[in-house]
Structure formats: C-alpha cells, structure tokens
OpenMM code with the backbone's topology and positions (N, CA, C; nanometers):
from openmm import Vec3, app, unit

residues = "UNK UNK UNK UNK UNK UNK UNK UNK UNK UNK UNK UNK UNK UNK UNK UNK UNK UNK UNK UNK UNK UNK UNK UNK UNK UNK UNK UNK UNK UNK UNK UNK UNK UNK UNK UNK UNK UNK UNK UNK UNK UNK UNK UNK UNK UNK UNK UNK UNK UNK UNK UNK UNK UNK UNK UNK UNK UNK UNK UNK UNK UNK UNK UNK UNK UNK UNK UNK UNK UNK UNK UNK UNK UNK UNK".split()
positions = [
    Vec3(0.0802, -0.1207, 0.0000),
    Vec3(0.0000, 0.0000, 0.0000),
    Vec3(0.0844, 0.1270, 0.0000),
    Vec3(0.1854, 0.1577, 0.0634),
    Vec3(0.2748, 0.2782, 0.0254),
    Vec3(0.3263, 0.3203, -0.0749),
    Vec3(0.3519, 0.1693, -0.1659),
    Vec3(0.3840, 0.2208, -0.3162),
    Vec3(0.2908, 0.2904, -0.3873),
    Vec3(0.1249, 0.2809, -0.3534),
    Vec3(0.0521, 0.3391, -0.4096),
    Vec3(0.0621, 0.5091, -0.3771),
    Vec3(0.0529, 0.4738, -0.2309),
    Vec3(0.0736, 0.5888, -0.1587),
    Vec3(0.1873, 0.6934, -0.2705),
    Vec3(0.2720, 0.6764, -0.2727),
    Vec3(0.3630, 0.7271, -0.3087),
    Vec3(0.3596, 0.7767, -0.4417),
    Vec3(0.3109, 0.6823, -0.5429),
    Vec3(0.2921, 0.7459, -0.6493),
    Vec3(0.1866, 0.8303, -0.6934),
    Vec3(0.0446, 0.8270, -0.5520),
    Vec3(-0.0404, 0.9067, -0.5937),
    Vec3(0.0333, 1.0652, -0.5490),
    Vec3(0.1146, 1.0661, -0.4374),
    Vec3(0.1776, 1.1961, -0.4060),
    Vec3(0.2257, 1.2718, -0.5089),
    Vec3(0.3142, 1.1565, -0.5346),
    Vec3(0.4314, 1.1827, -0.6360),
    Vec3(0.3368, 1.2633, -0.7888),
    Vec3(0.2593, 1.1991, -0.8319),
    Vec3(0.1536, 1.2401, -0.9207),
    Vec3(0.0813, 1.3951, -0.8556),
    Vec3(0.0565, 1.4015, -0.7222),
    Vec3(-0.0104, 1.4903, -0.6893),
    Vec3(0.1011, 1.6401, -0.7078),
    Vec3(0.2501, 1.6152, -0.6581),
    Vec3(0.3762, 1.6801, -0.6566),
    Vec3(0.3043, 1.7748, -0.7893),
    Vec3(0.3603, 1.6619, -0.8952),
    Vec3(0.3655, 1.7237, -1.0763),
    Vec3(0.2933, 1.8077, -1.1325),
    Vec3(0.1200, 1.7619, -1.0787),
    Vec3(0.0134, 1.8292, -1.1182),
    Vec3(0.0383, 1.9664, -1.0544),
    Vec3(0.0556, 1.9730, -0.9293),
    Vec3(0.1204, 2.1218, -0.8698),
    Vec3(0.2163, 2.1765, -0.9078),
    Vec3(0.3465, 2.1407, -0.9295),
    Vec3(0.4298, 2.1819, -1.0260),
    Vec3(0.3756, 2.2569, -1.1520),
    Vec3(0.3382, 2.1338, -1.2515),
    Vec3(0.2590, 2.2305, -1.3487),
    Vec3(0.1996, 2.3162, -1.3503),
    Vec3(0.0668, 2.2912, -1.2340),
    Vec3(0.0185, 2.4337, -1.2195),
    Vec3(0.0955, 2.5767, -1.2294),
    Vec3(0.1770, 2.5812, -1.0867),
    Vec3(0.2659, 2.6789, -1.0303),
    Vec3(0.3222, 2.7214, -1.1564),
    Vec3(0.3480, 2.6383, -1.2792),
    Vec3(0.4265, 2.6958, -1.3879),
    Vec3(0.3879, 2.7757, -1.5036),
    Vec3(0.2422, 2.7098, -1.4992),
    Vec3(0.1212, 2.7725, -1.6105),
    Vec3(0.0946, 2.9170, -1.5201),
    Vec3(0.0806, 2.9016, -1.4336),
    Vec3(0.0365, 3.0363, -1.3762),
    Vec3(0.1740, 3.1364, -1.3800),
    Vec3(0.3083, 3.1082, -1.3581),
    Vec3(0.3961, 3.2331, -1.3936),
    Vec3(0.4095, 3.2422, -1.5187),
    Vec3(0.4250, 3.1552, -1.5741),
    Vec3(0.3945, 3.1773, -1.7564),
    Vec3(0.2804, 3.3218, -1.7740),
    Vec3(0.1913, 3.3038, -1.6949),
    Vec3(0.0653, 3.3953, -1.7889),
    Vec3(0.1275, 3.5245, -1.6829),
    Vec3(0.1642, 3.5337, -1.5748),
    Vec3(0.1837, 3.6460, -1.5134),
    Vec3(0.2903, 3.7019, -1.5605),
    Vec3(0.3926, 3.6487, -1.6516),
    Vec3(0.4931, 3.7149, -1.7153),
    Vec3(0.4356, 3.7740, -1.8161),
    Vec3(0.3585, 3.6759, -1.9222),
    Vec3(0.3118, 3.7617, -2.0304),
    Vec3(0.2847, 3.9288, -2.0763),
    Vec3(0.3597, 3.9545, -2.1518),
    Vec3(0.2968, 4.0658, -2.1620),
    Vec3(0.1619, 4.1382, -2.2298),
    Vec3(0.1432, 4.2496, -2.2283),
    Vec3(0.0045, 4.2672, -2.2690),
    Vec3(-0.0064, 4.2925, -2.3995),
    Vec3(-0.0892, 4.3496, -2.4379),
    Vec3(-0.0653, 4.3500, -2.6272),
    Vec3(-0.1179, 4.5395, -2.6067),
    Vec3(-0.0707, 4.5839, -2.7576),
    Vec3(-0.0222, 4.6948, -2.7460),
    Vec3(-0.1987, 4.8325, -2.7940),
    Vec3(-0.2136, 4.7083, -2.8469),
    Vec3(-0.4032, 4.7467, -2.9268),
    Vec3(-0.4532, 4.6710, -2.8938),
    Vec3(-0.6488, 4.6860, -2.8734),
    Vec3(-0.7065, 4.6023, -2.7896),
    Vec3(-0.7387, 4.4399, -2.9134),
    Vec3(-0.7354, 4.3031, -2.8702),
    Vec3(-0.7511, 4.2048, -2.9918),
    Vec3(-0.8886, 4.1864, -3.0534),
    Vec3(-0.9617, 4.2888, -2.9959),
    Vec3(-1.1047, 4.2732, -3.0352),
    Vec3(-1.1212, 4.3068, -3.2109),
    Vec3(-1.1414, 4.2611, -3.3380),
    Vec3(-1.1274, 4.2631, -3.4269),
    Vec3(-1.2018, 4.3894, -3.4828),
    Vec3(-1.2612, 4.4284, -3.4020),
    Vec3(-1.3945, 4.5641, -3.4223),
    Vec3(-1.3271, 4.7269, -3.3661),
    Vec3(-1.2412, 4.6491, -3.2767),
    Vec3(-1.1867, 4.7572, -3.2156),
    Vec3(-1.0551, 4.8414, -3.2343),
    Vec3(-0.9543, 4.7481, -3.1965),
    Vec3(-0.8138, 4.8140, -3.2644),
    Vec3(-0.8085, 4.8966, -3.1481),
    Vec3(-0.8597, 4.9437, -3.0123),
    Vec3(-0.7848, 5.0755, -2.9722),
    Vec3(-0.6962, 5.0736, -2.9071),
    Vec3(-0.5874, 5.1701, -2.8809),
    Vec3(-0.4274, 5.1080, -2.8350),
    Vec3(-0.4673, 5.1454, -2.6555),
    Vec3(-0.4129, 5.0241, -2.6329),
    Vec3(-0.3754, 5.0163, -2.4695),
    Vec3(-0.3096, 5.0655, -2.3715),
    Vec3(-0.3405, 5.1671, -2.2631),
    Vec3(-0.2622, 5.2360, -2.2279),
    Vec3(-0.1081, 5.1417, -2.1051),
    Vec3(-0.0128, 5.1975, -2.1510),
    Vec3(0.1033, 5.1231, -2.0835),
    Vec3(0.1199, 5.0544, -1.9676),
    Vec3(0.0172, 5.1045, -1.8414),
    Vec3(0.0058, 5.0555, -1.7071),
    Vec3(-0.0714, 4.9489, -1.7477),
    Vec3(-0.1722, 4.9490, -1.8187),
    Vec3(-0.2767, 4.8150, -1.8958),
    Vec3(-0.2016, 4.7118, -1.9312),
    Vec3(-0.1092, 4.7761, -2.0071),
    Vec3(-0.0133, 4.6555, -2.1004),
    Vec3(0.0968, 4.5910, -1.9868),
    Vec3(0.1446, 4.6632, -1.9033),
    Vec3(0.2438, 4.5945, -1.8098),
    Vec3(0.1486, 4.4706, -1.7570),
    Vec3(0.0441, 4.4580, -1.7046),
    Vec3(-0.0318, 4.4402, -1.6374),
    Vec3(-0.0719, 4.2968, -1.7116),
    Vec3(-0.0637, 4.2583, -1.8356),
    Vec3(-0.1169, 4.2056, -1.9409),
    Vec3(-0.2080, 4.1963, -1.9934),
    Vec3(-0.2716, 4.3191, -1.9833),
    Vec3(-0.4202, 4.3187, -2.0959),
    Vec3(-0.4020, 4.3247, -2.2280),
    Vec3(-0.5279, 4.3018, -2.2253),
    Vec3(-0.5583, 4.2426, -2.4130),
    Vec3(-0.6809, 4.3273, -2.4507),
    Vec3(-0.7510, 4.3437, -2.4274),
    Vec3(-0.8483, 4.3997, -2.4669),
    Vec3(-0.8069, 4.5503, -2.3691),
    Vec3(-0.9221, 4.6321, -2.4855),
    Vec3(-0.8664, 4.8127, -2.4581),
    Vec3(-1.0151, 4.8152, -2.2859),
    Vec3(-1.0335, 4.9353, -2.2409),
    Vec3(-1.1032, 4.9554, -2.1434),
    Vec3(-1.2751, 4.9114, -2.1977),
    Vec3(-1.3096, 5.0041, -2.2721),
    Vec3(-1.4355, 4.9675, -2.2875),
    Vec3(-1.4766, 4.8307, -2.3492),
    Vec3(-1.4044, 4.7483, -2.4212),
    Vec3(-1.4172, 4.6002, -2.4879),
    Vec3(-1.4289, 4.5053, -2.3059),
    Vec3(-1.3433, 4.5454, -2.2253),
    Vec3(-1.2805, 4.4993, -2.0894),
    Vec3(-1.4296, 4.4878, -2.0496),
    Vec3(-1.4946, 4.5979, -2.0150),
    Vec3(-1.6019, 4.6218, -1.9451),
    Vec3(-1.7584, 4.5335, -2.0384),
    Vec3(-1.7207, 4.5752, -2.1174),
    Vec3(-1.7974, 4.4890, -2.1782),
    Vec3(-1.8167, 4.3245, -2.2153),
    Vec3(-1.6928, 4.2745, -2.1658),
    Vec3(-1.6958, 4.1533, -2.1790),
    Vec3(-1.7335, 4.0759, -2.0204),
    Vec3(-1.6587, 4.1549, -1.9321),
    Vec3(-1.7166, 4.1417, -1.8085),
    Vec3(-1.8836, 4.1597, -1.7868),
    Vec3(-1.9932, 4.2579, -1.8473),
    Vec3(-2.1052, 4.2436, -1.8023),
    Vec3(-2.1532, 4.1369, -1.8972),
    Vec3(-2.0907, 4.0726, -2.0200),
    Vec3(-2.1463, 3.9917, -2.1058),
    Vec3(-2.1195, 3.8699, -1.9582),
    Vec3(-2.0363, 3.7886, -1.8812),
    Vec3(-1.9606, 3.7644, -1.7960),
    Vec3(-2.0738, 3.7436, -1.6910),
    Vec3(-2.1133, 3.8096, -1.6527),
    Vec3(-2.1770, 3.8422, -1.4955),
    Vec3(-2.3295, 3.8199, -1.5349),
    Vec3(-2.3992, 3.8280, -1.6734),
    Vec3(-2.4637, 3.8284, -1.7364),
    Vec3(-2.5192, 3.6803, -1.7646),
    Vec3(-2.4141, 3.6427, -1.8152),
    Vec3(-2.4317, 3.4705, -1.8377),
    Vec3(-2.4065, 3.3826, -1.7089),
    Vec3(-2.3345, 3.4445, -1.6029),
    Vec3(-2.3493, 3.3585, -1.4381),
    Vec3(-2.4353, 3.3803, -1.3959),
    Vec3(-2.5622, 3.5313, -1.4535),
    Vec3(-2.6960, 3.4571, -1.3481),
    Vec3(-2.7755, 3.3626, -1.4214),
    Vec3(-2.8270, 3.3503, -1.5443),
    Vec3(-2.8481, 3.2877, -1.6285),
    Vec3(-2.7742, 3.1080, -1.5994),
    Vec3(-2.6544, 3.0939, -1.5574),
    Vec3(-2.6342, 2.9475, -1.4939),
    Vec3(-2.6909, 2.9368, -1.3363),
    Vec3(-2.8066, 2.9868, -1.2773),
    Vec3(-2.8110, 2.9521, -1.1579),
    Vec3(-2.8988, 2.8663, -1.1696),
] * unit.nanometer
topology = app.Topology()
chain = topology.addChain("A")
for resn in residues:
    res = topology.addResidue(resn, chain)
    for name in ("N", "CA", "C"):
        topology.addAtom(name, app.Element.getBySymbol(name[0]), res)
C-alpha cells in the first residue's frame, strides 16, 4: 500500500508543479499593445499593457457584463 501511496503523491507533486508553472507563464506575459477585439483596434494604455491586458477599457467592461450576465443565467 505505500507504493501506491507514493505514487499518488508523487503524481499529486507534478500536477502542482505544473500548475505553479502555467500560472507564472501567464503572469509574465505581456500585454498586447491594441485592444484584440477585431472591431476595435484601440491602443492600450502602458500601465494596462504591463499588467497584461488584451483587450482596450471599454471592450474589458464589456466583456465582463457579457460575464456576470451569463453567471446569473447558470443559476
């Protein structure tokens, strides 16, 4: 029974690992310089872009109430 033990840890280790790695991956990313909304194009201001946004302010806001919109709709 410990060998199991062990490799479910050991398995549990990796999956955390990975995680921890996918997540500094995206926190390094940088942001993009115009918003990617294909309608939009408007350029991103620099504190935005450090930050890693992608979309400009008003696309942002708008995707968020599309967002909050469709979670009451899943209750």
């Amino acid at each position: 029974m410990p060998d199991q033990m062990d490799q479910v840890q050991a398995m549990n280790e990796l999956h955390t690992e990975n995680a921890l790695r996918t997540h500094a991956r995206r926190e390094r990313s940088q942001g993009l310089t115009h918003c990617e909304n294909l309608d939009c194009g408007e350029p991103i201001a620099a504190v935005r872009q450090a930050m890693g946004a992608r979309l400009c302010v008003p696309c942002q806001k708008g995707e968020e109430a599309a967002a909050a919109h469709q979670r009451a709709w899943r209750r």
